[in-house]
N, C-alpha and C positions, 0 to 999 in steps of 0.2 A: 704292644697293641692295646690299648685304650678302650673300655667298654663299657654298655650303658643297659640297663636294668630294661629289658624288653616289654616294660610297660610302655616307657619312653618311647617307643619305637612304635604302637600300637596306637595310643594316643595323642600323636602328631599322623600319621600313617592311615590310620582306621583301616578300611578295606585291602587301601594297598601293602598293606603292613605281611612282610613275611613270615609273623608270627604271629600268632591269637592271643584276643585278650586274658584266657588265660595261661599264658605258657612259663611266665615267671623263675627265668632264668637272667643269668648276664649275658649281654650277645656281645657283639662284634659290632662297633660305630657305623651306622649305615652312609654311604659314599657322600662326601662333603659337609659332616659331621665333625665337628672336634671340641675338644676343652682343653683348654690350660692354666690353672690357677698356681701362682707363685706366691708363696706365704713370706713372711719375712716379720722378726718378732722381738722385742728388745722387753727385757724382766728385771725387775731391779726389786733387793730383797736387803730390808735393813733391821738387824738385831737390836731389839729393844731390850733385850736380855739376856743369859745366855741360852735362854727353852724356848723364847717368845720370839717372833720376828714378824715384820709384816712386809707388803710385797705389793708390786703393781706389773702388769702384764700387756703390753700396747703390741695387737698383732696388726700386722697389717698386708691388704690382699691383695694383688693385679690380675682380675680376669679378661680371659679373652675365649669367647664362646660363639661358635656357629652350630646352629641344629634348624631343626622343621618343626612347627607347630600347626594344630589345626586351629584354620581360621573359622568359628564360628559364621563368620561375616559373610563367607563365599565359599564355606560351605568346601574347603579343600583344605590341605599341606602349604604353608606358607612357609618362607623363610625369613630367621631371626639372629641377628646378629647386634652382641653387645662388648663395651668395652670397658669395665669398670675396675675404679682400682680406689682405697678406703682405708681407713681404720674400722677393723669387724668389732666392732665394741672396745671398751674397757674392762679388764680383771682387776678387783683388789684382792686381796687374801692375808690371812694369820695365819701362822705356821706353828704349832707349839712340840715339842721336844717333851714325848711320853714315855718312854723309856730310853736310858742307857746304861751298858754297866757292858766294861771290855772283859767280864767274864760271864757272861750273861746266859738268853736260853740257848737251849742246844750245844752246849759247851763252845757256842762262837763270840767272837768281838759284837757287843754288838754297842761301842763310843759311839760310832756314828747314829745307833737309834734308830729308834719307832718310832714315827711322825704324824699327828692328826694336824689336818689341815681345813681351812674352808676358803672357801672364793666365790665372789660375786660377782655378777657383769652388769655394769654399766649398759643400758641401750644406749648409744648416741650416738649410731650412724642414721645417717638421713632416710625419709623414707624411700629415694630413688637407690639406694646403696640396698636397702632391706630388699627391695622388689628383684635388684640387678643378683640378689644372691649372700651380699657382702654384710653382715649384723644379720641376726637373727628377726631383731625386733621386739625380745623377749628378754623382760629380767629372771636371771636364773642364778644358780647359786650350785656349786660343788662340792661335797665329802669327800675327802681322799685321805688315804692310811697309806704311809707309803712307808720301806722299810731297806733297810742298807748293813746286814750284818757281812762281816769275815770272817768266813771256816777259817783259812791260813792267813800268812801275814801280805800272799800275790792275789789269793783267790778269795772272791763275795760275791755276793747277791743284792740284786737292788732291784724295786718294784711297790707296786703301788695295787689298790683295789680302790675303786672311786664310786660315788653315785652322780649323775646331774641330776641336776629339776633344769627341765629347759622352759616351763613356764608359759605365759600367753602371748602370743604377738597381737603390737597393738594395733590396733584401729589405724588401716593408710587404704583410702581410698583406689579403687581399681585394683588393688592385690589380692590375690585368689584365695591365700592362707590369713586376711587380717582376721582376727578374731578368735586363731584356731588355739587350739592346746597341743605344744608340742611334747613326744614322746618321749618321757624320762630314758636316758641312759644307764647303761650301767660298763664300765668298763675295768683294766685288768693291764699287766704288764707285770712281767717275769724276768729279768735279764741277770746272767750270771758273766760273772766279767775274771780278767786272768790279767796282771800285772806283772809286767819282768822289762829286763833293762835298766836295773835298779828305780822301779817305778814311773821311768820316764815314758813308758809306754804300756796300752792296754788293749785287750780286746774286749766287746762288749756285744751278746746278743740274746735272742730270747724270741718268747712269743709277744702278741700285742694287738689287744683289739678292745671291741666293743658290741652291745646290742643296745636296742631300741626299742620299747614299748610302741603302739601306733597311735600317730596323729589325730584326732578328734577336731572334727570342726567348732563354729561359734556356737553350733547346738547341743554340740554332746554327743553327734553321730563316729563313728569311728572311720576312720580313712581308709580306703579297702587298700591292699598290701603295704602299707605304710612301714611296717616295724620291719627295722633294716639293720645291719649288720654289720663289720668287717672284721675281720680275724686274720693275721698276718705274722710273718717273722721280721725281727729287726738285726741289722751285722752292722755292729760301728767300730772302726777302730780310732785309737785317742793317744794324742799326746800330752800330756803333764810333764811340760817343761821346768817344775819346782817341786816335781815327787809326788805330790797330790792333788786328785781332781779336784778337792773344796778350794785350793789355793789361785788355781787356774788349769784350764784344760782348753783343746779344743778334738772336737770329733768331725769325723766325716764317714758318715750312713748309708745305709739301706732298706729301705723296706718293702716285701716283698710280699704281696695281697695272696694269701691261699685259700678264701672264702668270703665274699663279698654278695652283698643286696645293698646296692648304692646306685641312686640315680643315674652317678658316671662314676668310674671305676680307673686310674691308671693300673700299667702292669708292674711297675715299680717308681720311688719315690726318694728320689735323693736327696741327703738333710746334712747339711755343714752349721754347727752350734759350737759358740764357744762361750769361756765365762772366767770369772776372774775374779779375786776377793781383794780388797781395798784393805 
């Protein structure tokens, strides 16, 4: 069941809305209501060295969206449907290799390293892609430390602590957020993973989410409920047909939302990623 942040429902709704503007929960899609965004995402990462690497990140999105909005114009619930699909920006990023040593902290491996990392986003989706959802519209830029030791030679850890700056959207006529400041992120991921079958196979899971600062319009007013949420668990399992996931791997996931404030919400999130070293 799919859910949408009961502002949403309020704000399209007004009067008729079954829940008050302030009631500030996730509800249930009201009857002929839906979303469906399909991500799909190709990353390519080439060592300049062997600490240094740099990296480009091309996601890309097919939405398909029905809901109710209020028409100012007539002063009711109107309905709006769209269908877009895009490239949501460009990532570039450097990745530098800050610690390793396979007898390291915590008496674990940790060859694979400590990682600081940065990334930038290109704005270059169109302003009709910004408005349908798809690019932010904002140049931003990402901190991430991400880290990969082995207690044993089956059993590690791998996981990440990030900041965004998600930055200003720019200036696009008739869109309601041009000008605003959006609310820095901050997010997290934990996943402990277990290796056997002489490494050709893994499991892999953990917690994973994120929070949000709130929105600020072009004046500097703050966006009322705006700082929003998700926190979830992730279950993938993986095969490494060459013994190691850096050599090649492919996964097939789950994630499964236990605390959200998201505009729309799924109740779980299936993720097939694979990757492979040249």
């Amino acid at each position: 069941m799919r859910k949408c942040y009961s502002d949403e429902v309020w704000k399209a709704l007004r009067d008729a809305s079954p829940y008050p503007a302030d009631h500030d929960e996730m509800v249930d899609l009201p009857e002929g209501w839906h979303q469906e965004v399909v991500k799909t995402a190709l990353g390519l990462e080439y060592g300049v060295i062997d600490r240094l690497s740099v990296g480009l990140f091309l996601p890309y999105v097919m939405k398909d969206l029905k809901r109710q909005v209020w028409s100012k114009k007539v002063r009711k619930a109107t309905w709006k449907e769209l269908r877009d699909r895009g490239f949501e920006d460009i990532w570039v990023s450097i990745k530098w290799l800050a610690y390793s040593n396979p007898q390291g902290l915590f008496g674990s491996n940790w060859e694979e390293g400590l990682f600081l990392a940065l990334s930038y986003r290109l704005s270059v989706s169109s302003d009709d892609d910004v408005k349908n959802g798809i690019g932010s519209g904002a140049r931003e830029f990402k901190l991430v430390l991400l880290f990969h030791p082995h207690f044993t030679e089956k059993s590690f850890l791998c996981g990440d602590m990030w900041y965004h700056y998600r930055g200003r959207v720019r200036e696009i006529k008739g869109f309601t957020k041009s000008g605003w400041n959006l609310g820095d992120r901050f997010g997290y991921r934990i996943f402990f993973g277990y290796e056997f079958l002489n490494r050709k196979f893994a499991v892999v899971g953990g917690p994973q989410g994120w929070i949000a600062q709130s929105n600020r319009d072009k004046d500097g007013r703050k966006i009322e409920d705006s700082h929003m949420y998700s926190h979830g668990v992730m279950v993938k399992f993986r095969w490494q047909p060459f013994g190691e996931e850096e050599k090649g791997s492919i996964d097939l996931g789950v994630r499964i939302p236990y605390s959200n404030k998201t505009t729309f919400a799924p109740s779980f999130v299936p993720i097939v990623c694979g990757r492979i070293k040249f």
